[in-house]
Backbone as CSV, one residue per row, in Angstrom:
resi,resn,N_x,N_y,N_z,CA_x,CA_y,CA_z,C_x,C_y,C_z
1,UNK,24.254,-8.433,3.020,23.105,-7.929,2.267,23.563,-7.404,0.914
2,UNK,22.893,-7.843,-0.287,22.985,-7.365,-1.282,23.083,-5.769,-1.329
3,UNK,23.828,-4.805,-2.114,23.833,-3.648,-2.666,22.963,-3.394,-3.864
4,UNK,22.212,-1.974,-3.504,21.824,-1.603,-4.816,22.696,-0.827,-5.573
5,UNK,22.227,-1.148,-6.518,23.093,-0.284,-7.811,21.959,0.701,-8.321
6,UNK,23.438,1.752,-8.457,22.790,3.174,-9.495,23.754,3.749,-10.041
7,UNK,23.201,4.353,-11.093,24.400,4.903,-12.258,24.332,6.795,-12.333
8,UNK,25.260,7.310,-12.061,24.702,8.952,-11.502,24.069,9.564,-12.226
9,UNK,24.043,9.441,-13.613,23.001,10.532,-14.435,21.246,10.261,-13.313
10,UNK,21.284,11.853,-13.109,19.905,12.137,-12.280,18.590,11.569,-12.438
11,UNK,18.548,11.084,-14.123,17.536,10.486,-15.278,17.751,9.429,-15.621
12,UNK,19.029,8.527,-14.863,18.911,7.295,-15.785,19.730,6.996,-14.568
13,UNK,19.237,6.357,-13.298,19.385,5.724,-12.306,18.649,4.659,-12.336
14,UNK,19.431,3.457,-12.277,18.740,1.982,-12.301,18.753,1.575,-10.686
15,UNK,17.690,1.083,-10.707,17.611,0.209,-9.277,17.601,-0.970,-10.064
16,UNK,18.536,-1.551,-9.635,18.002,-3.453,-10.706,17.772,-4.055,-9.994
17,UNK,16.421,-5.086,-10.604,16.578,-6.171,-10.006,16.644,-7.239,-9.396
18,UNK,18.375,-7.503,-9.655,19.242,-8.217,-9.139,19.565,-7.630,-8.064
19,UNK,19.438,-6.919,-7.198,19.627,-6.239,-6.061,18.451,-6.709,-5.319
20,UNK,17.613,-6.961,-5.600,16.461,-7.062,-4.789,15.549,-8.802,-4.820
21,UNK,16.099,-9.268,-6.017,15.498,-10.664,-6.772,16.617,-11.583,-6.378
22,UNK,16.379,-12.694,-6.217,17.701,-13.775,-6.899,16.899,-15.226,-7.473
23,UNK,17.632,-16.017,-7.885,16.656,-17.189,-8.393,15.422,-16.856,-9.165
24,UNK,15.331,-16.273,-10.350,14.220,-15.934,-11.223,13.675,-17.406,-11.240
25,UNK,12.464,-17.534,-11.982,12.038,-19.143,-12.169,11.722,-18.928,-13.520
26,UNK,12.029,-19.879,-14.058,11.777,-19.677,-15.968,10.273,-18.270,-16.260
27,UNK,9.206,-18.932,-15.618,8.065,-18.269,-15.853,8.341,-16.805,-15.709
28,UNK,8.823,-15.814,-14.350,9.463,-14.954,-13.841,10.080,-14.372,-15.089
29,UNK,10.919,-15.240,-15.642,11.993,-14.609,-16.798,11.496,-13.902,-17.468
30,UNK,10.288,-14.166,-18.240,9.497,-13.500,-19.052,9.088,-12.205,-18.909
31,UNK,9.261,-11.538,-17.769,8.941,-9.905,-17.589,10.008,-9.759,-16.644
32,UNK,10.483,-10.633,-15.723,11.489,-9.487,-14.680,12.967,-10.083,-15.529
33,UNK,13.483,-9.053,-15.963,14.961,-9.268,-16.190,15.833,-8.422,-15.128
34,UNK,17.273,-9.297,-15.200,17.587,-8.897,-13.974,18.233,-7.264,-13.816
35,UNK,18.924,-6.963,-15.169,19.362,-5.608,-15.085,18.241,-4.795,-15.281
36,UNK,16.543,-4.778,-15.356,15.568,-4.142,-15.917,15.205,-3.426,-13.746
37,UNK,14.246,-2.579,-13.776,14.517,-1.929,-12.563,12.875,-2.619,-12.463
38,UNK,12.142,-2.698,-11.061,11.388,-3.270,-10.903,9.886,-2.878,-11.394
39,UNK,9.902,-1.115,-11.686,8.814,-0.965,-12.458,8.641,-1.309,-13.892
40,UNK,9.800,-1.388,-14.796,10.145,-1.890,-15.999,9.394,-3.580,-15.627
41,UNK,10.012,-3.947,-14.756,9.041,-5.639,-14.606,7.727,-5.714,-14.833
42,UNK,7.210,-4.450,-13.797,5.933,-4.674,-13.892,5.297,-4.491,-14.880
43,UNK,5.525,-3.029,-15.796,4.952,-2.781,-17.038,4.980,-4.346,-18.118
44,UNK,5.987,-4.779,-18.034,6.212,-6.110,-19.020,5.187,-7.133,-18.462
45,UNK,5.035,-7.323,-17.168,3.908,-7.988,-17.159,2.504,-8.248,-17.702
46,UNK,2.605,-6.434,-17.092,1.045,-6.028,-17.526,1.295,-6.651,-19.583
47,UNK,1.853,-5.577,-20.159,1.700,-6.394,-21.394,1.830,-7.821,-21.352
48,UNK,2.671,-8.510,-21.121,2.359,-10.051,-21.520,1.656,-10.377,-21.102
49,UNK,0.824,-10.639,-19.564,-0.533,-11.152,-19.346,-1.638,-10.315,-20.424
50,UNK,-1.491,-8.708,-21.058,-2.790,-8.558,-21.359,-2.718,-9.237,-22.833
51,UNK,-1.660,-9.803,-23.596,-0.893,-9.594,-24.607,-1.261,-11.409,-24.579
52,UNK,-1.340,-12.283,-23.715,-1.602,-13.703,-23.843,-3.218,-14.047,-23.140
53,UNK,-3.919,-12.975,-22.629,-5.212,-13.109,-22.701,-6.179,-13.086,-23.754
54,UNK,-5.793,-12.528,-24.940,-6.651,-12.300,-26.067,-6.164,-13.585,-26.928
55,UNK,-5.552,-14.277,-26.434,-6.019,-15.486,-27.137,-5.287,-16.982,-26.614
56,UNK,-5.906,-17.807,-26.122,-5.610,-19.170,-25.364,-4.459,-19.812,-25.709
57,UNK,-4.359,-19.408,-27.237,-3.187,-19.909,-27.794,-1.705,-19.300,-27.607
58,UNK,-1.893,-18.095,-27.082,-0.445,-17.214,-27.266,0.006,-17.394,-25.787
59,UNK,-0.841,-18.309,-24.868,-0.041,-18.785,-23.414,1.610,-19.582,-23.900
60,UNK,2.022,-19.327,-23.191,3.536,-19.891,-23.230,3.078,-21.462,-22.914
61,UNK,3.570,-22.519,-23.198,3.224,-24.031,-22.282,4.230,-24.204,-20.989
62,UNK,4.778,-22.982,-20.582,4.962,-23.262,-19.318,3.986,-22.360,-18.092
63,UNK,2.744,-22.340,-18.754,1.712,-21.580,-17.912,0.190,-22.365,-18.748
64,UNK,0.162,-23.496,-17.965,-0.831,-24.127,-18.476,-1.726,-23.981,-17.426
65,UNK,-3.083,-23.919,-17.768,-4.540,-23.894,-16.872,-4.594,-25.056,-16.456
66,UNK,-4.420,-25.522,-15.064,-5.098,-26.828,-14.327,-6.497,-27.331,-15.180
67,UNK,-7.496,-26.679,-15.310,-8.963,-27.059,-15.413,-8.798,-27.655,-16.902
68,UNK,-7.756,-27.403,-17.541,-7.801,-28.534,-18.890,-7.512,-29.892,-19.016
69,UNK,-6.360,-30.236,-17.644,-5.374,-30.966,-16.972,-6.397,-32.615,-16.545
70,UNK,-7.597,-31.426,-15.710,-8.203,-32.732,-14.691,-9.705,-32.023,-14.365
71,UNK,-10.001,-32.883,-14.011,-11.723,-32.430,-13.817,-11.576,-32.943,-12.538
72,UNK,-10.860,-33.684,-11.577,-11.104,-33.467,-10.189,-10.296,-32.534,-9.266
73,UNK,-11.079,-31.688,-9.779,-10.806,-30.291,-8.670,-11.903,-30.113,-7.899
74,UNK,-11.509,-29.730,-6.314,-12.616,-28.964,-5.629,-13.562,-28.008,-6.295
75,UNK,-14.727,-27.759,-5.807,-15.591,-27.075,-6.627,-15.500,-25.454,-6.713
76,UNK,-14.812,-24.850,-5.854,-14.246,-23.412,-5.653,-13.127,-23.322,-6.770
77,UNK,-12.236,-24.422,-6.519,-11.206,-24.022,-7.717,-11.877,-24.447,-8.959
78,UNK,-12.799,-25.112,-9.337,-13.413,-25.414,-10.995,-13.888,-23.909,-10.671
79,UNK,-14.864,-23.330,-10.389,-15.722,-22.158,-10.388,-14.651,-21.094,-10.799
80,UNK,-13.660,-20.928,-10.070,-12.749,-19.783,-10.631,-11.978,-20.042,-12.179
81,UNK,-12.018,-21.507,-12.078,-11.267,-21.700,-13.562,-12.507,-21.375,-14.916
82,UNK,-12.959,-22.152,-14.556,-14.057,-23.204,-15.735,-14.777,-21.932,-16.450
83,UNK,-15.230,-21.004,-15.924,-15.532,-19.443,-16.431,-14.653,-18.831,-17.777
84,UNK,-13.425,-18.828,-16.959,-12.412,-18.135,-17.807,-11.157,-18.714,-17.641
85,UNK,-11.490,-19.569,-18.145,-9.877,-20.554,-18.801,-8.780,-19.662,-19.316
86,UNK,-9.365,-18.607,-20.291,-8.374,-18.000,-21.550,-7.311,-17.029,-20.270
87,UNK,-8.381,-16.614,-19.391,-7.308,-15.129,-18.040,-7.408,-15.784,-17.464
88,UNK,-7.315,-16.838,-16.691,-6.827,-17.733,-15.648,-5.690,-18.544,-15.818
89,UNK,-4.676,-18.633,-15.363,-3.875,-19.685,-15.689,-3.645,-20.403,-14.183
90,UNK,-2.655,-21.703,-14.624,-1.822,-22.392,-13.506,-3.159,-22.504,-12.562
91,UNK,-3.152,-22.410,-11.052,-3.798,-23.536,-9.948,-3.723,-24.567,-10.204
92,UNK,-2.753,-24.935,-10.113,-2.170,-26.350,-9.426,-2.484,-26.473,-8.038
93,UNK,-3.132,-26.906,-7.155,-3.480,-27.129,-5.649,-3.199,-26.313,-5.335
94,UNK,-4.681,-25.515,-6.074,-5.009,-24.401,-5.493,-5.823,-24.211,-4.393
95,UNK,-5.905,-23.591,-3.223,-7.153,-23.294,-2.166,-7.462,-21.983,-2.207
96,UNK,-8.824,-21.978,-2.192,-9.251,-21.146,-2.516,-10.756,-21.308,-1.730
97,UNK,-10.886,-19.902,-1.196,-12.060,-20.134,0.135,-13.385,-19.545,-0.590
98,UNK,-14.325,-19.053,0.473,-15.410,-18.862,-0.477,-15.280,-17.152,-0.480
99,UNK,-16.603,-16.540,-1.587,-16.236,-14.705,-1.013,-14.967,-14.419,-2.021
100,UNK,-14.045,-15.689,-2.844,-12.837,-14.836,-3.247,-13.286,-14.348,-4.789
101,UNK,-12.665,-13.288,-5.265,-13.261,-12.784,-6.416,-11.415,-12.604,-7.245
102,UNK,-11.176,-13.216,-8.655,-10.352,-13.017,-9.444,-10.862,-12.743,-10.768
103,UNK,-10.073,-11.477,-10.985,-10.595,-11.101,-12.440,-9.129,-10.915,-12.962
104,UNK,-9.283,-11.652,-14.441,-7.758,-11.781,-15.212,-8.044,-10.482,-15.843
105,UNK,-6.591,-10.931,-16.613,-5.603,-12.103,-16.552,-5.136,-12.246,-15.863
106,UNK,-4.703,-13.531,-14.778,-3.746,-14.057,-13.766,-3.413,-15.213,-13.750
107,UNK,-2.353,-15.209,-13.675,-1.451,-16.854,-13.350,-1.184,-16.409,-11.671
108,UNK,-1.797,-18.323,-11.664,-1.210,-18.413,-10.034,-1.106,-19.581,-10.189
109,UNK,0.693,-19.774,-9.585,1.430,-20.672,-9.390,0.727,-22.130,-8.619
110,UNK,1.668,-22.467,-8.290,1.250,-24.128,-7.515,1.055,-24.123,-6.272
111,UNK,0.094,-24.920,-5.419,0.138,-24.571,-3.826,-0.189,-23.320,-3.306
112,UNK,-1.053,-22.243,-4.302,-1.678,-21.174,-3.907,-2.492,-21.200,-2.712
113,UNK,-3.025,-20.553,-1.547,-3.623,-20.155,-0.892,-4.297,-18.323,-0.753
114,UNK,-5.481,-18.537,-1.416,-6.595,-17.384,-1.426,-7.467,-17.397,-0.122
115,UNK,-7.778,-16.729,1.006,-8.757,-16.663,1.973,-9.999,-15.854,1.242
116,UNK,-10.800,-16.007,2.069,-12.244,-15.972,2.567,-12.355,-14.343,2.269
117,UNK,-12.805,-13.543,1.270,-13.105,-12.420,0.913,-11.875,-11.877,0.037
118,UNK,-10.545,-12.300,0.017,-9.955,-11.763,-1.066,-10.079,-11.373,-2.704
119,UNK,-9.300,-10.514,-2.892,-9.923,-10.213,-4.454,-8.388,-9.996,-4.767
120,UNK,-8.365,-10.383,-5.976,-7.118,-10.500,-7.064,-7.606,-10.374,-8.756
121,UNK,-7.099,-9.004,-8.867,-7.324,-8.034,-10.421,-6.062,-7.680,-10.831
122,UNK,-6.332,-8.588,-12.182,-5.255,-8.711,-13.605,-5.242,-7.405,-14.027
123,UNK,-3.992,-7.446,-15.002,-2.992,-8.599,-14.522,-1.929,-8.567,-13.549
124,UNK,-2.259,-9.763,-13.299,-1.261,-10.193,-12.046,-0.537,-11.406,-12.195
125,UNK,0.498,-11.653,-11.622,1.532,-12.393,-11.476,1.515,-13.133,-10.049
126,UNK,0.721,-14.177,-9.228,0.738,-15.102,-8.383,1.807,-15.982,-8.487
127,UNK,2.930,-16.061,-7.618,3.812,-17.365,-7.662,3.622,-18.503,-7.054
128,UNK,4.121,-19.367,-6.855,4.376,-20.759,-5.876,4.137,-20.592,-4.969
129,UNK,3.095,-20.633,-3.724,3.030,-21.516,-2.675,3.215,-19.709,-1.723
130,UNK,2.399,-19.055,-2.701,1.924,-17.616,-2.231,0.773,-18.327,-1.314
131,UNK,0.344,-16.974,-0.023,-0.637,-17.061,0.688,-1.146,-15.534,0.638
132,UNK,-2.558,-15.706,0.486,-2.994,-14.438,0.403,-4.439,-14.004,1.257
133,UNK,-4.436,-13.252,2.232,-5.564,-13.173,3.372,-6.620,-12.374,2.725
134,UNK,-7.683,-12.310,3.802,-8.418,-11.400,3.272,-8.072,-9.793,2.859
135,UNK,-7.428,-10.141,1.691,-6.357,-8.344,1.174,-7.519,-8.372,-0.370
136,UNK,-6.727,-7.093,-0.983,-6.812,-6.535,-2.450,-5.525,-6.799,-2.845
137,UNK,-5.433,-7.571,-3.864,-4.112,-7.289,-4.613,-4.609,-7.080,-6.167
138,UNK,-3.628,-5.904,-6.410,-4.465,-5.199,-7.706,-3.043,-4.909,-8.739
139,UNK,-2.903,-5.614,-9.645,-1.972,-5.785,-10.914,-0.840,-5.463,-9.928
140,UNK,-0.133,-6.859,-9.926,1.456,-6.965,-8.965,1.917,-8.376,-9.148
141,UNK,3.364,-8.083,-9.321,3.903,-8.968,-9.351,4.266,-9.835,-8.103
142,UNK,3.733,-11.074,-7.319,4.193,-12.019,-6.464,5.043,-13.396,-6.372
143,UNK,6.628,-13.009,-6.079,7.218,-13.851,-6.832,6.882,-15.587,-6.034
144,UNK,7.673,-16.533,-6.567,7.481,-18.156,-6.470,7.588,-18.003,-5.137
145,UNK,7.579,-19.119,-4.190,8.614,-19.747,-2.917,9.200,-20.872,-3.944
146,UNK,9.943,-21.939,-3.676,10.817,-22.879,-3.981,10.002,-23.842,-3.895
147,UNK,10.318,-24.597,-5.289,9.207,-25.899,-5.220,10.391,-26.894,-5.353
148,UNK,10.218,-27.663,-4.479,10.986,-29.247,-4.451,9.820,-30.398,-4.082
149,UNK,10.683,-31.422,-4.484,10.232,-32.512,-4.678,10.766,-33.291,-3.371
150,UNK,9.985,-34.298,-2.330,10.234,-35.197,-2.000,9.224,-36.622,-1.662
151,UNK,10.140,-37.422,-2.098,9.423,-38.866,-2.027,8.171,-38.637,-2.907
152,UNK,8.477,-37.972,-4.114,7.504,-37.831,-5.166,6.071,-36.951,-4.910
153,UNK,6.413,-36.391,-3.852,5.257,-35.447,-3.546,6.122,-33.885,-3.582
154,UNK,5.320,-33.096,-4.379,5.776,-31.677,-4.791,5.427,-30.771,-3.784
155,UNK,6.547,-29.525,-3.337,5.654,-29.041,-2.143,6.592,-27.534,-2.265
156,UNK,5.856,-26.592,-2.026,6.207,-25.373,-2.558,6.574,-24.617,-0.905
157,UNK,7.971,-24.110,-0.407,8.720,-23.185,0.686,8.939,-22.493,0.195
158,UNK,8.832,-21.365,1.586,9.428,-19.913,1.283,8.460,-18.911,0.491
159,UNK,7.473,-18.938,-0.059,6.100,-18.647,-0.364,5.859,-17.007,0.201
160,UNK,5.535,-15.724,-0.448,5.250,-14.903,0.305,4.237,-15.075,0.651
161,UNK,3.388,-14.156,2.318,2.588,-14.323,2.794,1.552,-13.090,3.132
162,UNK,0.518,-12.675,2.355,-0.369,-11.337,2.320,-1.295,-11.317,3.354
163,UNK,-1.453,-10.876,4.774,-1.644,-11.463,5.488,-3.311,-10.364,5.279
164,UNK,-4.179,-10.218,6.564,-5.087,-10.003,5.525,-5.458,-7.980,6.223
165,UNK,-6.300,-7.585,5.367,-6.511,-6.341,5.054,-5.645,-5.591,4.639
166,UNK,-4.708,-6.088,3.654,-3.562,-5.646,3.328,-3.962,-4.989,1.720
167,UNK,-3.797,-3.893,1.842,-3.662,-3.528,0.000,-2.833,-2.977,-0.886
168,UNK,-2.927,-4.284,-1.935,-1.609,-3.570,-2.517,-1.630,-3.404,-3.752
169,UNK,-1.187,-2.736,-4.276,-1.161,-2.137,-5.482,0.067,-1.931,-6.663
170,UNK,-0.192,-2.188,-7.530,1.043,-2.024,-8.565,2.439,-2.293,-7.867
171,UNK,2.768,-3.463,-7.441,4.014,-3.935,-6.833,4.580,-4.827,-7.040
172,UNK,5.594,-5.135,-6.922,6.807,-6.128,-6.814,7.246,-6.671,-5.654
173,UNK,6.704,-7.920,-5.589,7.070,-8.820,-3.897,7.898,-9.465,-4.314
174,UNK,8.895,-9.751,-3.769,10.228,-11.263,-3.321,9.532,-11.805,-2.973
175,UNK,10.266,-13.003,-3.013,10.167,-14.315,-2.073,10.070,-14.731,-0.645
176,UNK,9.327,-15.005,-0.076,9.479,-15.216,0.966,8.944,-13.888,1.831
177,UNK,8.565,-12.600,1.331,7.911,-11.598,1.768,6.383,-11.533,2.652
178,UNK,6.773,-11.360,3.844,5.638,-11.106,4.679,5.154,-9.567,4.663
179,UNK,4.033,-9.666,4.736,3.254,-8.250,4.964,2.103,-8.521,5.784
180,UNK,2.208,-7.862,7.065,1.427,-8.039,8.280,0.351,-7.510,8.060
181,UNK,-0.978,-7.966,8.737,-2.202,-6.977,8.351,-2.352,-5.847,8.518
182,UNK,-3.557,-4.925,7.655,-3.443,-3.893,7.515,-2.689,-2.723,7.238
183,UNK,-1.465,-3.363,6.152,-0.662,-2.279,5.632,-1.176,-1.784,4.281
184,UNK,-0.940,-0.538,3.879,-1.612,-0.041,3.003,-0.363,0.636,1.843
185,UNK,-0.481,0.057,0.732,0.554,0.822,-0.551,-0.118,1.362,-1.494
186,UNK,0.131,2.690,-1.422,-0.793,4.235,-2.170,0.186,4.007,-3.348
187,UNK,-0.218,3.715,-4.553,0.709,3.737,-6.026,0.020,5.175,-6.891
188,UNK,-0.374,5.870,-6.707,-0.563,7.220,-7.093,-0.351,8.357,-6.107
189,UNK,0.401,9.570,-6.905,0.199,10.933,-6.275,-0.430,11.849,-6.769
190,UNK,-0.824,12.128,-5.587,-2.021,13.564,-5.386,-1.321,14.331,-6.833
191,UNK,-0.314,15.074,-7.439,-0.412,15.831,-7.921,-0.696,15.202,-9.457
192,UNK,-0.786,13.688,-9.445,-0.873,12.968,-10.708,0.445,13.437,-11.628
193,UNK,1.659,13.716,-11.179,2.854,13.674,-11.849,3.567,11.848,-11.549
194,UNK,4.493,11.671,-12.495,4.724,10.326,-12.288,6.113,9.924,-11.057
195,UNK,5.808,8.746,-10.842,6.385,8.241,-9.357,7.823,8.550,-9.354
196,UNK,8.385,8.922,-8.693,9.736,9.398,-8.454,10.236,8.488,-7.437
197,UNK,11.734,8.019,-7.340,12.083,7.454,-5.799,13.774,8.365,-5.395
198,UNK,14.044,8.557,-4.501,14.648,9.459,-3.850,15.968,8.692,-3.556
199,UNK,17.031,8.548,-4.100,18.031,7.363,-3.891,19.258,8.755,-2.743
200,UNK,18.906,9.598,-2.221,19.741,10.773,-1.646,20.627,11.422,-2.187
201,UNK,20.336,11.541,-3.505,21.347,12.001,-3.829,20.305,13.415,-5.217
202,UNK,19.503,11.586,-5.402,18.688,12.641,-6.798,17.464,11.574,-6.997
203,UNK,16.640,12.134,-8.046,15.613,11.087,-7.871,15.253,10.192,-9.192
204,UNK,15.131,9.251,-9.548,14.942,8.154,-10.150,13.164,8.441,-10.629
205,UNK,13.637,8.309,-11.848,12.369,8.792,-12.653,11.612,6.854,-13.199
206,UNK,10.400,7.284,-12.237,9.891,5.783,-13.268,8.818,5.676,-14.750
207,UNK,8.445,6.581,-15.135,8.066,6.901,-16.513,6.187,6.103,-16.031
208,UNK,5.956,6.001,-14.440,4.486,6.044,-14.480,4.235,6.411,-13.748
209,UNK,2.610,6.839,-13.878,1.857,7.594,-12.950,1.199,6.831,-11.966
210,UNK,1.192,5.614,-11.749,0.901,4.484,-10.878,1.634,3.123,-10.566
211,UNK,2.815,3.686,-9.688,3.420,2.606,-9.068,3.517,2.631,-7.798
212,UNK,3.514,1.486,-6.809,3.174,1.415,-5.833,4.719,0.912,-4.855
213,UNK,4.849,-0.303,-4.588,5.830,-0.797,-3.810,7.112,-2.546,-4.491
214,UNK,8.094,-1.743,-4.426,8.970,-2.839,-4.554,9.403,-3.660,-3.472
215,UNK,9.256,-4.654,-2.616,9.952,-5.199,-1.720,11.008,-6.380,-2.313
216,UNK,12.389,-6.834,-1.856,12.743,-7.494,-2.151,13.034,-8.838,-1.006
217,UNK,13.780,-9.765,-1.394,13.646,-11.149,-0.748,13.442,-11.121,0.136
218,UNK,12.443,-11.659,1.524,12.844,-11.687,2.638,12.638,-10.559,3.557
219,UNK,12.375,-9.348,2.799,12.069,-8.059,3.541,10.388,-8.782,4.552
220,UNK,10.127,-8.015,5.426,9.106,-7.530,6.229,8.615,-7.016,6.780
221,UNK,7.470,-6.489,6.422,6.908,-5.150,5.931,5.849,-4.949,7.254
222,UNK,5.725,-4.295,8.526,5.045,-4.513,9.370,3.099,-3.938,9.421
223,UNK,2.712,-4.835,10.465,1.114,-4.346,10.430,1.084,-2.857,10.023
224,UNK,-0.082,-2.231,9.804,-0.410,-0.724,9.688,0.674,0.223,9.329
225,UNK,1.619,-0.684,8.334,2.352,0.367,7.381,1.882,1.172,6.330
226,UNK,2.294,2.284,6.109,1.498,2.961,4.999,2.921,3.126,3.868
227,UNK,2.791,2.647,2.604,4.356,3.012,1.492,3.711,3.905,0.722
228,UNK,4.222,4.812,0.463,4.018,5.776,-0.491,4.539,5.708,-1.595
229,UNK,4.005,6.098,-2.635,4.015,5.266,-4.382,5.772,5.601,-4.666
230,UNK,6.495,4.679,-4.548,7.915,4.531,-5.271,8.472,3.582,-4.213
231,UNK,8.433,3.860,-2.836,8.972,3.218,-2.052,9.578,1.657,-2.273
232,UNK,10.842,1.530,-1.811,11.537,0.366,-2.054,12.432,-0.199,-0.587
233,UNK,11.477,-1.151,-0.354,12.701,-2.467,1.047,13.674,-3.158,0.581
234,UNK,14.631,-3.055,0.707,15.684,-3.902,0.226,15.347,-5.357,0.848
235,UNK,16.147,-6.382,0.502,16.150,-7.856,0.619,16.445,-7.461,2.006
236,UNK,15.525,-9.060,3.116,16.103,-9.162,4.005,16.167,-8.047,5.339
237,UNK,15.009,-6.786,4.753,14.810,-5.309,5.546,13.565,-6.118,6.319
238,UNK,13.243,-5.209,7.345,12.619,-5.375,8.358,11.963,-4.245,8.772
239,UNK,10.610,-4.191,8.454,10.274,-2.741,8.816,9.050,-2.998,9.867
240,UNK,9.291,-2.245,11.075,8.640,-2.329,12.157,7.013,-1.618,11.560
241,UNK,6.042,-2.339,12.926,4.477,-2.235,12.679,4.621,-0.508,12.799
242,UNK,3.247,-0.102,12.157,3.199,1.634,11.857,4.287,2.042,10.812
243,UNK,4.800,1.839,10.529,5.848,3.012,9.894,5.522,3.272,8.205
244,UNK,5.583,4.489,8.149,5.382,5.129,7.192,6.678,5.032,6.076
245,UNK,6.452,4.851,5.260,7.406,4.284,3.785,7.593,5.799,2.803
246,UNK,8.147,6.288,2.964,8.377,7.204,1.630,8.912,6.348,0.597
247,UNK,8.981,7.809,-0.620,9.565,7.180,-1.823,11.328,6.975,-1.888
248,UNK,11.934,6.201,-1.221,13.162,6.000,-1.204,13.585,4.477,-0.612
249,UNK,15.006,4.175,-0.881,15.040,2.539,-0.490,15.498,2.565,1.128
250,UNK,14.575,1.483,1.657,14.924,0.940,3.263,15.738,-0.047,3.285
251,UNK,16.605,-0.540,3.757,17.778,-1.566,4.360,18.054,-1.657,5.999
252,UNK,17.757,-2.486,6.216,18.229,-3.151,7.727,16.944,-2.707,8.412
253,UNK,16.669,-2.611,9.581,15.861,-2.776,10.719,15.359,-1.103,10.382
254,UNK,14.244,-1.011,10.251,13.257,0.276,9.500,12.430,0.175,10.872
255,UNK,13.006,1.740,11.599,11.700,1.754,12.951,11.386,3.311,12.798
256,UNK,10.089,3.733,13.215,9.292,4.757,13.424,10.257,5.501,14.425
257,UNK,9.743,6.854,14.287,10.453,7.805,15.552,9.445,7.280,16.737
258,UNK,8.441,7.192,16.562,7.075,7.185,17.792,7.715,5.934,18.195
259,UNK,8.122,4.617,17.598,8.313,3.418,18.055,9.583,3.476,18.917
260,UNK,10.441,4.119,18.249,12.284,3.947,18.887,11.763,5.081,20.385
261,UNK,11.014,6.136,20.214,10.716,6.607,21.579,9.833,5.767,22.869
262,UNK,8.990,5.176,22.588,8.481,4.273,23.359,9.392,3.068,23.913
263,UNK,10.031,2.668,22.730,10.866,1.357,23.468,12.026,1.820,24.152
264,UNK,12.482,3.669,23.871,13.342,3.878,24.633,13.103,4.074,26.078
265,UNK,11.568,4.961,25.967,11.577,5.316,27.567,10.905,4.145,28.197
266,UNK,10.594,3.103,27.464,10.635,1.080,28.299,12.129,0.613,28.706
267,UNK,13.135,1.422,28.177,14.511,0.814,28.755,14.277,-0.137,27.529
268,UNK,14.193,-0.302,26.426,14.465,-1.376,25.672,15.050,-1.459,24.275
């Protein structure tokens, strides 16, 4: 498992990352850099999506709108495009059910899957061959799965998966990231001071008052989790159904006290 890195001044502790990311995809490049810490990503997002919505022209051409492309699209994906071309980008075979509501700016990658009542509010960052249930996802970054090619048909693995009543907020997903239904990520605190994360030693200042959850590659994040605004899964973490997320980083197999007592007195 990858290590995170931090540098000891109490105020200038980096989480990078490259600790938590690997394989950026050109598009990606553009706000997550790899020594930048994952709320630094997000803020860069938010500006460049709000920063290439005010005008059609300042899209990069590696984030082109399907609906300029081709006019045979299903009629759910024209309806979400054909409105607002300028905050919509990418759907490339896209699905998209009925009930779903997107308000840009958002790019979503290739081989998207939206269910039946979801809502997705810019800006946001949709990758490759994402699946997203009936959740809220509200300004977050969702990185690619892996798009390869075979026998000339394009097909997007490894895809994170939002499974549904899930809400999330001001975050940073890996690749390949599952989140079971009904987990919930609170990106504000009650005292409206800004998000802190707790590395044990000292705490890591993120310079906002609304950030929510970093997960990295491969982590999974169980049903009826609750993360509290800073919280960070390392790549490849595993966090059992129920468990409560503070603001500090998880690595390896993440279980509840209530859970490790039950499966103890099961003998298991």
């Amino acid at each position: 498992m990858r290590s995170l890195h931090f540098s000891h001044a109490r105020e200038a502790i980096v989480i990078k990352n490259s600790s938590l990311f690997s394989d950026l995809t050109e598009i990606e490049r553009l706000f997550i850099h790899p020594d930048a810490a994952p709320w630094e990503s997000l803020q860069a997002m938010v500006a460049f999506m709000e920063r290439c919505a005010a005008s059609a022209s300042t899209w990069p051409k590696s984030m082109p709108c399907c609906i300029h492309a081709t006019k045979m699209l299903p009629t759910r994906t024209q309806s979400v495009f054909s409105e607002k071309p300028i905050t919509c980008r990418g759907g490339w075979d896209l699905v998209v059910d009925e009930s779903v509501v997107i308000h840009g700016p958002v790019f979503i990658g290739r081989g998207v899957k939206i269910r039946k009542g979801a809502a997705i509010i810019g800006p946001a960052y949709i990758g490759d061959g994402v699946t997203i249930g009936n959740s809220r996802v509200k300004q977050c970054i969702i990185r690619s799965g892996v798009t390869i090619k075979e026998d000339g048909v394009v097909a997007v693995r490894d895809g994170a998966v939002i499974q549904s009543y899930v809400r999330l907020r001001n975050s940073v997903i890996g690749r390949g990231v599952r989140i079971f239904p009904n987990a919930v990520v609170n990106d504000e605190r009650i005292t409206a001071r800004e998000v802190e994360i707790y590395d044990g030693e000292g705490w890591t200042l993120t310079s906002m008052e609304q950030y929510g959850l970093a997960a990295g590659d491969h982590a999974i994040i169980g049903g009826g989790s609750i993360a509290y605004p800073g919280a960070i899964v390392a790549s490849d973490a595993r966090v059992e159904h129920g468990t409560m997320l503070f603001p500090k980083i998880y690595e390896g197999h993440v279980t509840n006290p209530s859970h490790n007592a039950f499966m103890n007195e099961c003998g298991r």
